[in-house]
C-alpha positions as CSV (number, residue, x, y, z in Angstrom):
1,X,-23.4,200.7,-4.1
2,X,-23.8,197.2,-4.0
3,X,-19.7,196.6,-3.1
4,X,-20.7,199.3,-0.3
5,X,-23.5,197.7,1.3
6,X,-21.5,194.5,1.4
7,X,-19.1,195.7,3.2
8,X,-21.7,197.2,5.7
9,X,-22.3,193.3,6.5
10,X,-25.8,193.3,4.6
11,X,-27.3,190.5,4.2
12,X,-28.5,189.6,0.5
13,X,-32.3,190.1,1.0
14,X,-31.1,193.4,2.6
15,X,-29.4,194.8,-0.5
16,X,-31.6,193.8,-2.9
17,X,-34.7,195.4,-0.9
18,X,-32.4,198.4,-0.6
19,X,-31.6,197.9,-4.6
20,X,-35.6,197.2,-5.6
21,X,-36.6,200.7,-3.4
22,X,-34.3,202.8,-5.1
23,X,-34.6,201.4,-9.0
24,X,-37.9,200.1,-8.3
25,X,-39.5,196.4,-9.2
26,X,-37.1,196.3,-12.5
27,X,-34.5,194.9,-10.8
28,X,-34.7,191.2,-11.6
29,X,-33.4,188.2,-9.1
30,X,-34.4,184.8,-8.6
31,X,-35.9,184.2,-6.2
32,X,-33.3,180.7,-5.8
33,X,-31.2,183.4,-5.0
34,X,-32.1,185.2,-1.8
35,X,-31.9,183.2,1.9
36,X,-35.3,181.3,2.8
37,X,-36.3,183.1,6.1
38,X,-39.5,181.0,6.7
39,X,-40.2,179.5,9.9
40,X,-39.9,175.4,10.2
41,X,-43.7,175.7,9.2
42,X,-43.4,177.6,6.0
43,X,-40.7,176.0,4.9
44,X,-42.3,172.2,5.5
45,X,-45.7,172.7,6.7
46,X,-47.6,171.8,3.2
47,X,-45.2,168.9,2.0
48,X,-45.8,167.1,5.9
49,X,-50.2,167.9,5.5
50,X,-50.1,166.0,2.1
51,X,-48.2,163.4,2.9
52,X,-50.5,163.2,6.5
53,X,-53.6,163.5,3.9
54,X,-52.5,161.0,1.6
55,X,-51.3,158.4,3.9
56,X,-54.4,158.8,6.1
57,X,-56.9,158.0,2.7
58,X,-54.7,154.9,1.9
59,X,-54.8,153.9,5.6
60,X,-59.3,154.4,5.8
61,X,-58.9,152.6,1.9
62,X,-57.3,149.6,3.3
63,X,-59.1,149.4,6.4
64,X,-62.7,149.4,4.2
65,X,-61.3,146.7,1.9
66,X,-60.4,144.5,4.8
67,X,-63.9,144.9,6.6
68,X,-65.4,143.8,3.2
C-alpha cells in the first residue's frame, strides 16, 4: 500500500494520515519524521518572544542599576 501511494507522488504526512485512518492511532511514527508544515510563525514565533522577553528584562535591569 505504502509502495503504492508512493508512487502516486504522496507526500509523507499524506501516507501516514492515509495509513493512521485505515489501521487507526496504532500506527506509531516520530514525529522527527514527517515534514514541518508550520508557517514562519509556528516554526519560530516562541524561540524569537523569549529571547525579546529576556533581553527586554536584562535591558530595564541594567537601566535601574545605572539610575541608582
Amino acid at each position: 500500500m505504502i509502495k503504492t501511494l508512493i508512487k502516486k507522488g504522496w507526500t509523507k504526512n499524506e501516507i501516514v494520515y492515509e495509513v493512521q485512518r485505515i489501521y487507526g492511532n496504532d500506527v506509531l511514527i516520530l514525529k522527527t519524521r514527517l515534514d514541518d508544515q508550520r508557517g514562519v510563525v509556528g516554526k519560530f514565533g516562541m524561540p524569537f518572544f523569549l529571547v525579546t522577553a529576556c533581553t527586554t528584562l536584562v535591558l530595564i535591569q541594567r537601566r535601574r542599576t545605572l539610575q541608582a
